[in-house]
N, C-alpha and C positions, 0 to 999 in steps of 0.2 A: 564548208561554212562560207557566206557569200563575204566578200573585203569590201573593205571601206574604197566607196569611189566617191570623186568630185564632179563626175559626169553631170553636170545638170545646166547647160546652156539652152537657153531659148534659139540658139540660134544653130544645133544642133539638126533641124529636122530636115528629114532629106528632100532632095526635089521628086525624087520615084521610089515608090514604097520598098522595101528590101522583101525579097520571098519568105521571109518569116521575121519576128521581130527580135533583134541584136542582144545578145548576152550583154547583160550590166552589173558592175559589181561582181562578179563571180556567179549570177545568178541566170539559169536558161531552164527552164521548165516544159518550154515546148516542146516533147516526146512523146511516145504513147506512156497510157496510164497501165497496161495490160501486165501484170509481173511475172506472167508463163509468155511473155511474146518473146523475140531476140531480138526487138527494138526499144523494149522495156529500159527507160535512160538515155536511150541515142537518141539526141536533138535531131530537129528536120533540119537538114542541110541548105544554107542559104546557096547555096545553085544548084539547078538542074539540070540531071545529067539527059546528052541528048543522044541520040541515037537507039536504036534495035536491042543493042545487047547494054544499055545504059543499065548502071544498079542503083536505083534510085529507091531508099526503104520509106519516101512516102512519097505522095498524089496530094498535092494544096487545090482544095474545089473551095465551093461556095455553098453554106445552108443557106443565105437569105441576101438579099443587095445590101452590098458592101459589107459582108461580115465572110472573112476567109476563114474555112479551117483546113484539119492535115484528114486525111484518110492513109490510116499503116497497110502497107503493100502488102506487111506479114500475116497480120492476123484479123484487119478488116474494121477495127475499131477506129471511130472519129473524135477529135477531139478541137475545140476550139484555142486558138492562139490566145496569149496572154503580155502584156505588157511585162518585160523582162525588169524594166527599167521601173514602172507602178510598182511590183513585185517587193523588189530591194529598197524602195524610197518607204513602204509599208513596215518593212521587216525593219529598217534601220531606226523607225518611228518608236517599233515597240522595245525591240536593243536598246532602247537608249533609256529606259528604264531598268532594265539588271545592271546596265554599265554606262552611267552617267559621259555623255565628254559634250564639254563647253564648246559651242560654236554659234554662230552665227544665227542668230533666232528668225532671220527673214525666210521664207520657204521656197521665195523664188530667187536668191542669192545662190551664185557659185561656190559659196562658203558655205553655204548650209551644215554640210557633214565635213568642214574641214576643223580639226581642233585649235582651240586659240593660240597653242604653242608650236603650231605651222609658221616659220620662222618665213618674216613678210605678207603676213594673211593679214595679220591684227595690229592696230596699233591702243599701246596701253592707255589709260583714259582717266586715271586718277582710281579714287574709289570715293565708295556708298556709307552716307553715316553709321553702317552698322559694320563697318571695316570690309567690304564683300569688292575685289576687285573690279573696277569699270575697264571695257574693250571699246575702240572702234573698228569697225567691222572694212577695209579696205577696200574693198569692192562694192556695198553700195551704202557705206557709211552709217551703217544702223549703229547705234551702243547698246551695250548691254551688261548686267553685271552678272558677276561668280563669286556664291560662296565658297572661301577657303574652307576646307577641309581644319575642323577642330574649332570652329567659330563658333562660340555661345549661341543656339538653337532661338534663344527666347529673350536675345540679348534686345535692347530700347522698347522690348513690347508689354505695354502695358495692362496690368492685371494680368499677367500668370498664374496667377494662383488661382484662375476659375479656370484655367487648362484640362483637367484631367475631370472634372466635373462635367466642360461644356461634354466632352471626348465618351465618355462612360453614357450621356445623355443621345449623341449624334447615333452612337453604335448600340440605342435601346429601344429604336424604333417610335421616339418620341418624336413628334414636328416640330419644324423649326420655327415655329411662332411659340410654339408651348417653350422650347428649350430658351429664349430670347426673353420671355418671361419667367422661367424658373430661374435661371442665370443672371438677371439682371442686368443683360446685353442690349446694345441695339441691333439689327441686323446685319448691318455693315461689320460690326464685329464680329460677329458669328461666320459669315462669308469668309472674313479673312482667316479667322480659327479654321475653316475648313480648310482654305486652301495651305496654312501654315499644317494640319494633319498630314494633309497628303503627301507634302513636301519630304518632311519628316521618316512617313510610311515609305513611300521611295524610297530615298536614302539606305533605310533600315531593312527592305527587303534586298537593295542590292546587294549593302553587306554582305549579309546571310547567305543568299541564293550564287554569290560569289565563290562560296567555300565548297560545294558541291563537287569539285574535281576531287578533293581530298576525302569522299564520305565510303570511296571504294563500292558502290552499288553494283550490285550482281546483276536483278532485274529492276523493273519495274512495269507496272500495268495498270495504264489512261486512259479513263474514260472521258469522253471529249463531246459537247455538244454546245446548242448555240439555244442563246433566251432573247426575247426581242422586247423592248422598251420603251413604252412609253412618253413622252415630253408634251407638255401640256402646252395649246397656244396662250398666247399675251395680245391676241388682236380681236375684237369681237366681228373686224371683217373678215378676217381669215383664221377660220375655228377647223384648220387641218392640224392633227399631230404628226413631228417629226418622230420616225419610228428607227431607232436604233438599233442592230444587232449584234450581239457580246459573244463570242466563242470560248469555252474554258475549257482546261483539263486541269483533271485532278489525279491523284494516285489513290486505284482501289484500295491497297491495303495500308498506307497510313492517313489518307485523305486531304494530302497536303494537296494545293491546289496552286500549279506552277502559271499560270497565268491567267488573268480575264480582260479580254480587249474589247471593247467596241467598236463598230466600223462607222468613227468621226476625229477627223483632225483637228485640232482646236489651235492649229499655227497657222493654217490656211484661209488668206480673205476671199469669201466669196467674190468682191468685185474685183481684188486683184487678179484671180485667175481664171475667171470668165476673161478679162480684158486679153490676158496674155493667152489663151485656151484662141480666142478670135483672131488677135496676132497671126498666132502661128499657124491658123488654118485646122485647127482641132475638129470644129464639127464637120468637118467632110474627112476625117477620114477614118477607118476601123478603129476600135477602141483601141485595139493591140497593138497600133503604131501611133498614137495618141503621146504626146510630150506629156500632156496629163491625163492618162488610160484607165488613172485609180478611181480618178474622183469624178463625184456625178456632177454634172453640167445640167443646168437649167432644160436646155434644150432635150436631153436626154430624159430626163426624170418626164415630161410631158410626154414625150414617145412613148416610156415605157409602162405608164398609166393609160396611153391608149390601147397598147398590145396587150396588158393584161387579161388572164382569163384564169384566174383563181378557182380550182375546186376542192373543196373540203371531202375528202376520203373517208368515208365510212364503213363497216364493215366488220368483217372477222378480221384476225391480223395477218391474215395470209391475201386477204384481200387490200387490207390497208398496202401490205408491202409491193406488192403489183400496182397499186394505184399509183405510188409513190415514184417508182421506175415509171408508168407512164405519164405521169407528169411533169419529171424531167426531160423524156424525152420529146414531148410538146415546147419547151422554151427552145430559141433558136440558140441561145448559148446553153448548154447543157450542166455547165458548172458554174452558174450563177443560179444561185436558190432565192433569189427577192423578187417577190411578187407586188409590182405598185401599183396602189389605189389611189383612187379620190380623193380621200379623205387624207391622205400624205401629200407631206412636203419636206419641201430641205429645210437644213439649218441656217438662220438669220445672221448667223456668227459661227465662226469655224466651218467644216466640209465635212459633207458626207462621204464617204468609200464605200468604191463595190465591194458587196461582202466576202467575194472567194480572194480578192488580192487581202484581205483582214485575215482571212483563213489561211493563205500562204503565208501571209507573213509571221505567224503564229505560229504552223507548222515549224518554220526558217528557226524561227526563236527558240522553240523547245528542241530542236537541232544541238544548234549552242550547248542550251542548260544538260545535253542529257551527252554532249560529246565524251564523258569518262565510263559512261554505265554501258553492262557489257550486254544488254537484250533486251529491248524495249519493246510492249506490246499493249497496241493501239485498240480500244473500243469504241468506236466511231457510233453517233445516229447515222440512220438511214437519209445519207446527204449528199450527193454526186459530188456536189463543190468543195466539199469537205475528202470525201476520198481522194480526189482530183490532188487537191491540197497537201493531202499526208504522202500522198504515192509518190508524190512533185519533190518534195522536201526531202523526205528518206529514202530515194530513189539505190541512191548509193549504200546505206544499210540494209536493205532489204535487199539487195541482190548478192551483199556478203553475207545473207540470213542472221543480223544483229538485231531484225526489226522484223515485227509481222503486222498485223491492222485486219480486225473482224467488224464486219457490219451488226450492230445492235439493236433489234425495234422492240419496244415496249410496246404493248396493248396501256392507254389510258387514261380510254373511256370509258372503264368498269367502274361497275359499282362498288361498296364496300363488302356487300352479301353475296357479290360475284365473285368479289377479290378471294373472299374466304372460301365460297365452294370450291375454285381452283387449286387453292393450294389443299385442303382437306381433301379432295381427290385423289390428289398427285402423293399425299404422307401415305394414304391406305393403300394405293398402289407398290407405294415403297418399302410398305409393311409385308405386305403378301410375297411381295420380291427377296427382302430378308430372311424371312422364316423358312424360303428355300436356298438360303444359302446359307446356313449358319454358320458356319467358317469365315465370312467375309466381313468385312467393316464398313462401317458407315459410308466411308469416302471411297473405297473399291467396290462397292454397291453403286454412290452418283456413277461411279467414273465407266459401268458395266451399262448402266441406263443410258450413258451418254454415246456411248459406242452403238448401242442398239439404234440412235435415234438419228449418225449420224451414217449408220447405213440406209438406211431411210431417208437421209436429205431429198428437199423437194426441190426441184429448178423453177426458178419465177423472175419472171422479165424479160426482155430483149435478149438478155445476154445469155441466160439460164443462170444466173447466180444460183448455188443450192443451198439451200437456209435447213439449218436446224434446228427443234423446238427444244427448249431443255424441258427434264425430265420434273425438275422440282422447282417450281416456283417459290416466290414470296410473296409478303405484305406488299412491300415496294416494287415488285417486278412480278407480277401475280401470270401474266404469259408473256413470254421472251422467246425470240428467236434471233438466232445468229446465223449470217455469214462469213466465210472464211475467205478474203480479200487476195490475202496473200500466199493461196497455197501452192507449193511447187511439185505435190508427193513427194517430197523429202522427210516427213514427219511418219513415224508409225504408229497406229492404233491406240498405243496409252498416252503416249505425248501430244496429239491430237485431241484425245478424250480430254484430256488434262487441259490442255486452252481454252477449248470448249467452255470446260468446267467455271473460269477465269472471267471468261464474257461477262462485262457486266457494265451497267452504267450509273450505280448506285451510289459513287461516292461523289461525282459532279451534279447528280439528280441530288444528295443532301444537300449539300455546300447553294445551288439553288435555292431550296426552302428554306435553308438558315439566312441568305442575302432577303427573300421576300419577309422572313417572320422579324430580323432585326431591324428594316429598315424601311420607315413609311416611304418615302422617296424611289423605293426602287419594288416596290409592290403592286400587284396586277391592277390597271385602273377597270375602272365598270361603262361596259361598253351596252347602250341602249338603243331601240329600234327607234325611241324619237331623236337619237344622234344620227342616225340614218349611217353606223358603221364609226362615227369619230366616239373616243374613246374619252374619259376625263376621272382627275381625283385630286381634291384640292391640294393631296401630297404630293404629289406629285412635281419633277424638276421643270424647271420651266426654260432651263441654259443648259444644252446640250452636255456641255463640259463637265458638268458635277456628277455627270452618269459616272463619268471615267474616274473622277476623282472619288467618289465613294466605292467605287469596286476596288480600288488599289488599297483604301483605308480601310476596308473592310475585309480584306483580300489577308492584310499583316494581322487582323485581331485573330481570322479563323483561326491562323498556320499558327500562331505565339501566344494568343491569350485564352482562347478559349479552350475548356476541356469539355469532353464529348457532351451529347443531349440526349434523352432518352434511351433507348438502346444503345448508345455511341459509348454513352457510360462506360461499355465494359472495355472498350480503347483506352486504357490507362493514356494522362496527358495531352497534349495536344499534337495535332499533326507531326510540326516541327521536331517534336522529341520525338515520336515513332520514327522520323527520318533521319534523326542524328543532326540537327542542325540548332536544338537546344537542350538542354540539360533540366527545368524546368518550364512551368509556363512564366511565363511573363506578365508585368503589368503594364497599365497606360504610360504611366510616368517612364517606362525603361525607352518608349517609343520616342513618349514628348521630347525628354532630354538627351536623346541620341546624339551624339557629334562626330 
């Protein structure tokens, strides 16, 4: 688990780059990703060894000017460097929603991550007409306030009592001009209700997701992918959307969904950290030794809309997945999956993140949340940044085998009359299979299918990854195939068959179309050839920030208040009870008036 550091001076940056970039916080990622290599977790060593008989387990080259990476001596695999330092400032971003600590709200403060009961950091500052402690911040003077803990939620705010009405309206995919009018609000009200929700929603999921050591979890199994977002312009001179990307996981079998980030800071001033980004000499050097490595700089985002060369992969799914593999390995960083256009730009307010340091950090996080459960197994998209990420993070559990990680791609682009021949194929196939084995069962029938198909596995990519297709499809996964990321041949034939069987990305693919079907603001906008690629919908958020904040509020209705939807039905409860972290569903009001 990475420690709280204070590391964060401007005036840290060295005069001559370091041969790899410096562990921060507990945090060093730069090693091969390979989990059959014997370098698999060992960092590149910041000196090289000289001479003939030197043991040196990597070679630091160059893919492009000014961009270093490592090449492993063992097993021949390259891997790009990553800010150790971006990495942990990301991870401690999203940490600090399971486990709140008061500090210093300034981003480019040496106090940032120090707690205001760091004796001599803070000086006390009176307090806030709703009783909420005032600090000043001793290093660069900022104040700020904290609610104590047990402070009336909804204390001087007036009209409460349309709380749970605006709340029932935000989470029914109503807009917020309609809910301003059925509620009798102005807008500014309504802003502030959201941001008192969110507030709230925190609070209430840390609680909860707090208690997790005590729930004794044997396994679990996360299927993890990333949805990208929307934000409408406000300039009719500059009609580019800023495009955000969210990463989630969820758990297949209760569907509780342990986090959703987006890759955007909303504590970061863009001209603050351009200014100090220019200071300290940021655009001339690697991202990877970058004082700010996370976040995108003006100069960079213009770069990397001119290096662009976006191809949309078409195809069977065995061709999509070769595509996919070559088209990572076309970008000069390999674990970075954003491809930037035109019609993109940054955010006017807060910072955008590169999205594999959002992906590590996220990894980092569900580290944390999952540090008591004894075998954890990852169902990733087909996403290099994303593998990169998991393999980075749980380096140390997967090589104690606590932890495994399969690549997952869905076909679709099917139709609905596709969807159906496939799997009406694959039931008569499984029919004919039965009725010669009539001794067997259902699930020792998949799991005999599964064995047949994973002697079969096919190799596809640079690497030879070997994918295999399953045997039975669905509605929702009508063709699938998987790879097996982390295998060591240590697993036999049934237990193999058995994870196989497990692969799945259907409970982060639900939780998906429940955020688009409940909530105008976060629903696909309609992108037209006379926008020439820009995207728009009047629902749509126009302040980067309310992405984050309606996923988080949206994030506590799925786990606590909602009980399943259509087939979900037969999930008795809502996530949180399949996981043991409530005893019924919950309502608005248990959220509002949380303390």
């Amino acid at each position: 688990m990475p420690r709280n550091s204070s590391e964060s001076s401007l005036d840290d940056t060295p005069s001559r780059l370091p041969r790899v970039p410096e562990a921060f916080g507990g945090v060093q990622v730069n090693f091969c990703k390979n989990p059959s290599c014997a370098n698999f977790g060992v960092p590149v060593s910041p000196v090289s060894g000289r001479g003939k008989f030197a043991d040196n387990a990597y070679t630091v080259v160059a893919a492009g000017k000014g961009f270093p990476i490592a090449r492993c001596n063992s097993c021949g695999e390259h891997f790009p460097f990553k800010s150790n330092r971006g990495i942990y400032e990301e991870f401690w971003r999203i940490y600090r929603q399971t486990h709140p600590v008061a500090s210093c709200p300034e981003a480019l403060c040496d106090h940032h991550r120090i707690p205001v009961d760091t004796l001599g950091a803070y000086q006390a500052f009176g307090q806030t007409t709703i009783g909420s402690k005032r600090y000043r911040c001793k290093k660069c003077g900022r104040t700020f306030s904290v609610k104590p803990a047990g402070l009336n939620p909804i204390a001087k705010q007036l009209r409460s009592d349309k709380n749970p009405t605006i709340f029932r309206m935000l989470t029914g995919k109503m807009p917020l001009r309609r809910i301003c009018e059925a509620a009798d609000v102005a807008p500014r009200v309504l802003y502030e209700r959201i941001d008192f929700f969110y507030e709230q929603c925190l609070a209430f999921l840390a609680d909860r997701e707090r208690r997790l050591p005590t729930l004794n979890i044997k396994r679990l199994y996360i299927g993890v992918d990333r949805q990208d977002y929307a934000i409408n312009w406000f300039q009719r001179k500059d009609k580019r959307n800023v495009i955000l990307s969210a990463v989630s996981s969820a758990d297949n079998g209760t569907g509780y969904v342990f986090g959703m980030h987006p890759n955007f800071d909303p504590e970061c001033a863009p001209t603050q950290i351009e200014a100090a980004a220019l200071a300290c000499g940021d655009s001339g050097l690697p991202g990877a030794h970058r004082r700010f490595g996370r976040l995108w700089l003006a100069s960079d985002y213009a770069a990397a809309v001119a290096e662009t060369q976006k191809r949309n992969v078409k195809g069977s799914l065995v061709e999509e997945i070769a595509g996919t593999y070559d088209e990572a390995l076309r970008r000069t960083d390999i674990e970075s999956p954003e491809q930037i256009t035109g019609t993109e730009t940054l955010p006017a307010i807060g910072m955008q993140v590169h999205s594999e340091y959002t992906l590590y950090g996220h990894f980092l996080h569900l580290l944390t949340l999952f540090d008591s459960v004894e075998k954890v197994r990852f169902f990733l998209d087909q996403d290099s940044g994303m593998r990169a990420a998991c393999l980075g993070a749980f380096a140390g559990r997967i090589k104690d085998r606590r932890c495994d990680a399969f690549y997952v791609r869905i076909a679709k682009n099917l139709t609905v009359d596709e969807k159906r021949r496939l799997v009406r194929d694959a039931e008569s196939d499984f029919r004919d299979l039965a009725k010669r084995h009539p001794g067997m069962s259902e699930e020792e029938i998949s799991l005999l299918l599964l064995k047949q198909r994973i002697a079969q596995a096919q190799q596809i990519g640079k690497w030879k990854d070997r994918w295999v297709t399953h045997p039975r499809p669905t509605m929702s996964e009508p063709e699938k195939a998987m790879c097996f990321l982390t295998d060591m041949g240590d697993y036999d034939e049934d237990h193999l068959a058995w994870l196989y069987n497990k692969a799945s990305l259907h409970a982060v693919d639900s939780w998906f179309n429940r955020l688009r079907r409940r909530s105008s603001m976060l629903e696909r906008p309609v992108s037209s050839a006379g926008n020439r690629g820009r995207v728009w919908s009047g629902y749509s958020a126009y302040r980067p920030e309310q992405i984050g904040k309606l996923m988080t509020i949206f994030r506590a209705c799925h786990n606590y208040l909602w009980v399943g939807e259509g087939k979900e039905v037969r999930q008795k409860g809502t996530p949180a009870m399949r996981l043991g972290l409530a005893k019924a569903p919950l309502d608005y009001t248990d959220i509002i008036y949380f303390r």
